[in-house]
N, C-alpha and C positions, 0 to 999 in steps of 0.2 A: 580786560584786567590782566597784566603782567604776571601778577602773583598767582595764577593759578596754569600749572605747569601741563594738565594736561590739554590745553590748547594745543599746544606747542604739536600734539602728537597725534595721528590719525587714529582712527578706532581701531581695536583688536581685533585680527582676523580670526573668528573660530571655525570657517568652513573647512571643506576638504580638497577645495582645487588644486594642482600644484602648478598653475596659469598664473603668471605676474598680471596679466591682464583683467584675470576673473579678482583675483586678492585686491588691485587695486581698485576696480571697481565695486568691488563688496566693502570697501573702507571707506569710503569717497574722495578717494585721489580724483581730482581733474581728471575728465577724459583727454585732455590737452598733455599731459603726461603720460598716456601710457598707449599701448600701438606701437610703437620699436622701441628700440633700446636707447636710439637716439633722445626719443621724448622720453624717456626715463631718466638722460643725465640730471635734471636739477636736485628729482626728489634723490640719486644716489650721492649726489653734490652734498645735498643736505642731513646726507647720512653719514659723511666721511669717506665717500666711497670717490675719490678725487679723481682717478684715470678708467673712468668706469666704459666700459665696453661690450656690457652685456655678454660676460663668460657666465657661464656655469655657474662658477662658486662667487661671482659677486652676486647672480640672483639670489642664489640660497642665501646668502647675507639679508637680500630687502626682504627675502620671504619668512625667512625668522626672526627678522625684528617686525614685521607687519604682524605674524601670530604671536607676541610677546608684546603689541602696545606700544613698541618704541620704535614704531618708524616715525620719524619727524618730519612734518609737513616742508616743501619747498617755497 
């Protein structure tokens, strides 16, 4: 169903890891997505995050939209 927007969006991370790795997998990102940063471009693709390269401050980007509900599925 379209109409219902929280499809669109992975679960809210409430843990305390600060691992893209453990956050993804506690949300249930695809294990096909997450293991380098390489396999993290779609889901950072599909965040807006277009020349994504796995710095620093683009993880803290997936990592606070993963604890706030709004990372969007790839």
């Amino acid at each position: 169903s379209s109409s219902n927007g929280s499809s669109s969006y992975y679960k809210k991370y409430t843990g305390s890891s600060n691992s893209l790795n453990a956050i993804f997998k506690a949300i249930g990102v695809p294990s096909s997505y997450y293991g380098s940063w390489e396999k993290r471009k779609p889901v950072a693709k599909a965040n807006g995050i277009s020349n994504y390269t796995g710095t620093a401050s683009q993880n803290e980007k997936l990592k606070s939209l993963a604890k706030s509900g709004k990372l969007k599925k790839a």
